[in-house]
C-alpha positions in Angstrom: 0.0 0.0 0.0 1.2 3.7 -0.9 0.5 6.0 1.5 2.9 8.7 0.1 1.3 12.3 -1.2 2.3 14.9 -3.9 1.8 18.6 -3.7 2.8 19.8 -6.7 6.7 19.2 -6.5 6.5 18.2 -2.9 6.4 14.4 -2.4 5.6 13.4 1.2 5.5 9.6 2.8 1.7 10.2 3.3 -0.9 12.9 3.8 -0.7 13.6 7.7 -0.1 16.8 8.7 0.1 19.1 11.4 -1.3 22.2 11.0 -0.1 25.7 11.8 -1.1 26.9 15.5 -2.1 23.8 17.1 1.3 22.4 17.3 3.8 24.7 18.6 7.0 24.5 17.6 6.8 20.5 18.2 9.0 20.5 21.4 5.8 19.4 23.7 4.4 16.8 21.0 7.8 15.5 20.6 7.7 13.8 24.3 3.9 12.2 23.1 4.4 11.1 19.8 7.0 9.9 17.0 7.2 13.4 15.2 9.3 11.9 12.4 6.4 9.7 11.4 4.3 13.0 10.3 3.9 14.0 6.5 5.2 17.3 7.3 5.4 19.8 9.9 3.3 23.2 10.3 4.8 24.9 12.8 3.1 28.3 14.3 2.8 31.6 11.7 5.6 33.1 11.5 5.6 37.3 10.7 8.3 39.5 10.0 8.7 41.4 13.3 7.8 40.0 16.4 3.8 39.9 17.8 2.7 40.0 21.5 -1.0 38.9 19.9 -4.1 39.3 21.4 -5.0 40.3 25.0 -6.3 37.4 27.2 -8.4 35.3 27.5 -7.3 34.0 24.1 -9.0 30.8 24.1 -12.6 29.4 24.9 -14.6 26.4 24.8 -17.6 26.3 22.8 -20.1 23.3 21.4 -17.9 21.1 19.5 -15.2 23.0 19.5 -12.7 25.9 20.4 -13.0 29.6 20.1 -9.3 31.2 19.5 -8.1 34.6 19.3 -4.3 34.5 19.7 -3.7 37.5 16.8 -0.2 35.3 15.6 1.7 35.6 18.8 5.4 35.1 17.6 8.7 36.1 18.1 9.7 36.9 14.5 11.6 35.8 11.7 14.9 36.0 13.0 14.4 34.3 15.8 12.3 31.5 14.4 15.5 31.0 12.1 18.2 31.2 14.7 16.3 29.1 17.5 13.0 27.4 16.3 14.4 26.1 13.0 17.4 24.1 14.3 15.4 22.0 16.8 13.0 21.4 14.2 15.4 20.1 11.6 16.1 17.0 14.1 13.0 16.0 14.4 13.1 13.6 11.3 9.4 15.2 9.6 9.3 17.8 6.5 8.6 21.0 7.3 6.3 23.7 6.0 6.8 27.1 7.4 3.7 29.4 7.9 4.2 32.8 7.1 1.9 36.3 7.3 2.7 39.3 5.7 0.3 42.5 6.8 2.0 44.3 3.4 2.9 43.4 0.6 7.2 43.8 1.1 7.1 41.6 3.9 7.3 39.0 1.0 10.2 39.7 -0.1 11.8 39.5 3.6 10.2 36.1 4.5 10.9 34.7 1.0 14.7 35.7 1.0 15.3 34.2 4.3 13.4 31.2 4.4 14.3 30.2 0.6 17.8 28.5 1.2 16.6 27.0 4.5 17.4 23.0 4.8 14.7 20.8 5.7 11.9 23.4 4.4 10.6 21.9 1.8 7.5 24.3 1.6 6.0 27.4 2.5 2.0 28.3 3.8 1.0 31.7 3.1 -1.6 32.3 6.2 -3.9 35.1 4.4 -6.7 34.1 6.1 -6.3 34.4 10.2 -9.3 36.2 12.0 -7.5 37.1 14.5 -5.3 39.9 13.0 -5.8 43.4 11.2 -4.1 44.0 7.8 -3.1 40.7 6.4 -6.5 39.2 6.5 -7.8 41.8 3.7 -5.7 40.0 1.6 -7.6 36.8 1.9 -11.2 38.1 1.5 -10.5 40.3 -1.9 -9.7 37.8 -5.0 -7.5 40.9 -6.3 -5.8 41.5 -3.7 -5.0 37.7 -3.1 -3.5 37.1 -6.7 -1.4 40.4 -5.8 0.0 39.1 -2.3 0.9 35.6 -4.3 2.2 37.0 -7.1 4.9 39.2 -4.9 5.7 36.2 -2.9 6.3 33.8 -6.3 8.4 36.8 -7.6 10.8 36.0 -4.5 10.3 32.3 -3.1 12.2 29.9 -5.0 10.3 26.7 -2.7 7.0 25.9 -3.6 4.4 27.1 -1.5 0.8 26.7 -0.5 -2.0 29.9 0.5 -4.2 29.1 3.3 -7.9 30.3 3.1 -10.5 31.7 4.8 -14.0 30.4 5.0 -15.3 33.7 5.7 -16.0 34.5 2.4 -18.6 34.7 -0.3 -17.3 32.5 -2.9 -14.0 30.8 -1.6 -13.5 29.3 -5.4 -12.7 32.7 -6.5 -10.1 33.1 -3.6 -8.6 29.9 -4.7 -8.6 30.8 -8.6 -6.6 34.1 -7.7 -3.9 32.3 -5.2 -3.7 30.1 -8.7 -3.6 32.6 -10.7 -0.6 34.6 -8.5 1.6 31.7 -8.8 0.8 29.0 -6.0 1.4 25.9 -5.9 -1.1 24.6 -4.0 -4.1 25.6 -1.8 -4.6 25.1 2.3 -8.5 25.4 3.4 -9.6 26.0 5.6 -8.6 28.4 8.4 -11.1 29.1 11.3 -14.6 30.5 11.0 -15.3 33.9 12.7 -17.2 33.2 15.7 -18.1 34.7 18.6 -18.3 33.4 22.6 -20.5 35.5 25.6 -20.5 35.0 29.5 -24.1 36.6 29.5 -24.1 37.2 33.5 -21.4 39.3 32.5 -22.7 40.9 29.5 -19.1 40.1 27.9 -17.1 38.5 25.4 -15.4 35.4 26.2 -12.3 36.6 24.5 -10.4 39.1 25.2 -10.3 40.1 21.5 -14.0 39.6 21.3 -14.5 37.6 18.3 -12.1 34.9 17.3 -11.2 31.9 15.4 -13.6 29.1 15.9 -11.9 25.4 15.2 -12.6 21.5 15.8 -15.5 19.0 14.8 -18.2 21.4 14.4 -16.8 23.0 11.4 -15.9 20.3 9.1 -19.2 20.2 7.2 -17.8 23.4 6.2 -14.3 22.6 5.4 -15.5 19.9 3.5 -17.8 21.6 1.2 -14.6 24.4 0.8 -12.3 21.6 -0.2 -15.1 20.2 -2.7 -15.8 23.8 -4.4 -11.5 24.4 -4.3 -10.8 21.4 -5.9 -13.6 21.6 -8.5 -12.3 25.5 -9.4 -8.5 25.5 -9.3 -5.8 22.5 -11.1 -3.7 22.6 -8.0 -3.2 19.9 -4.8 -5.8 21.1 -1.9 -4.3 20.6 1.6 -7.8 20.0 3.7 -8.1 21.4 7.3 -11.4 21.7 9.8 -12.5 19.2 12.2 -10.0 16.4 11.6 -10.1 13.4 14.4 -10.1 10.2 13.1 -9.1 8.1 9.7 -12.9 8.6 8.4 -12.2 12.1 8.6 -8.9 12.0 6.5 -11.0 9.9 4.1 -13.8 12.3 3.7 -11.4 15.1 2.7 -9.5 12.9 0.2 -12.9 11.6 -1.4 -13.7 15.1 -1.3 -10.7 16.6 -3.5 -8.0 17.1 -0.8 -4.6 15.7 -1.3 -3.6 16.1 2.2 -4.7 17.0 5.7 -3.9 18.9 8.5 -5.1 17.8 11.8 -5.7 20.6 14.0 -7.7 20.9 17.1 -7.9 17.5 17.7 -4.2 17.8 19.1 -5.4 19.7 22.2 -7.7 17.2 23.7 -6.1 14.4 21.9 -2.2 14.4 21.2 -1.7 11.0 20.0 -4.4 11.9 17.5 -2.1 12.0 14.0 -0.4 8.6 15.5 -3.4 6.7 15.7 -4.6 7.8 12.4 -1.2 6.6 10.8 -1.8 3.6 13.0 -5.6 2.9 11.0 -4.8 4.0 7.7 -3.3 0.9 6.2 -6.1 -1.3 7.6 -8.8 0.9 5.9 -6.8 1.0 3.1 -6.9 -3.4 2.9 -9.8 -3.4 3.6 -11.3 -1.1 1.3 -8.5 -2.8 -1.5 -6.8 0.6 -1.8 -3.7 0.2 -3.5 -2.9 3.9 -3.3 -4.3 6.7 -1.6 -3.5 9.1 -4.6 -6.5 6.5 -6.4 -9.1 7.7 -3.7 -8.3 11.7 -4.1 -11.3 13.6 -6.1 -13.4 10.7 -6.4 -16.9 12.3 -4.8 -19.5 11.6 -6.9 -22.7 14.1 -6.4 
């Protein structure tokens, strides 16, 4: 059985993946779990300059799932290169570095310092976090999008993937731009805009207010993003929203994904992307799937 994955020039020993946010910079999952077994590596978005992010309470539980608002918290470029990226290199698993630019130059920054990075074998343009002021415009407007891709491609010699938001009209359109800028392949989707209240208090539960809302509840949605992506646009969807088990992973591969991310699921349940490595061959022989590249796309409405 083949488990391994291509993303456009980005072959991977199968579709597992971490994503961005829900996974640190690995150091805590590393004492749980056999990191090296992952397809790849999505460490937290990086930005330029350092972040302090939101004010607290930055996180807060909801039905089915979590309400975030932690506004890309980060200590910047430099220092993800210098300290985070050398810890990550020995952990054996690909990595894909999520990046955030709130104007258009920042590309040019992040692309010329991350482009001759070992063990980066990818890049996630995060154009899509709720969280955030600036950068988010450029993953709601279809022309701006194609702009922000097309400044990064100009600059990034690895291939790299633009994650997007489901807080959009027609998230096709967003997908067709990021094609039509130059990526290689698409990530969807980030959180949905959501809102928590301690009515007693007559206040938010966030300190931001609104925020990123994640886990099972909202893969109905990511689902029918992936479909509509994968249906639009001729490049490798990356599927993210309410991941948890190996059903889940082949619901998004049916769907049109190529990959996954698993997300929230490794808050309440870190040996999550282990147990799903753990299943996949025995769905696989049972279901006589030689491949899993055979299954990808294959939704039949």
């Amino acid at each position: 059985m083949n488990l391994s994955v291509t993303l456009g020039s980005v072959k991977l020993a199968n579709p597992i993946l971490v994503a961005s946010g829900t996974f640190g910079y690995a150091k805590e999952a590393a004492r749980l779990i056999d990191v090296s077994r992952l397809g790849a590596i999505v460490p937290k978005t990086i930005t330029v300059e350092p972040r302090p992010g939101n004010p607290a309470p930055r996180t807060a539980e909801a039905t089915a799932g979590l309400l975030n608002a932690i506004g890309l918290d980060n200590d910047g470029l430099d220092n993800f290169v210098t300290s985070k990226l050398p810890y990550l290199r020995l952990l054996g698993a690909p990595i894909i570095v999520s990046i955030a630019a709130k104007k258009l130059s920042d590309c040019q920054i992040l692309a010329e310092r991350l482009n001759d990075q070992d063990g980066v074998v990818a890049i996630e343009l995060n154009v899509s976090c709720p969280n955030v002021s600036g950068g988010v415009d450029f993953g709601v407007d279809p022309r701006l999008c194609e702009k922000m891709t097309a400044e990064l491609r100009k600059y990034l010699t690895k291939p790299f993937s633009v994650k997007l938001s489901p807080n959009v009209t027609k998230i096709a359109d967003i997908a067709k731009a990021a094609e039509a800028g130059g990526a290689d392949m698409i990530s969807a989707i980030n959180t949905c805009y959501g809102l928590a209240v301690d009515w007693r208090r007559r206040r938010a539960r966030l300190g931001n207010g609104c925020g990123g809302f994640s886990g099972p509840a909202i893969k109905p949605i990511a689902l029918r993003c992936v479909w509509q992506i994968a249906q639009a646009v001729k490049l490798p969807v990356i599927g993210i929203g309410g991941i948890a088990s190996v059903d889940d992973v082949m619901d998004f591969l049916v769907a049109g994904a190529s990959a996954v991310q698993i997300g929230t699921a490794n808050f309440y349940r870190p040996t999550v992307t282990m147990e799903i490595l753990d299943e996949l061959p025995r769905v696989m022989e049972a279901e006589r799937i030689e491949s899993l590249s055979d299954v990808v796309g294959t939704l039949q409405l």
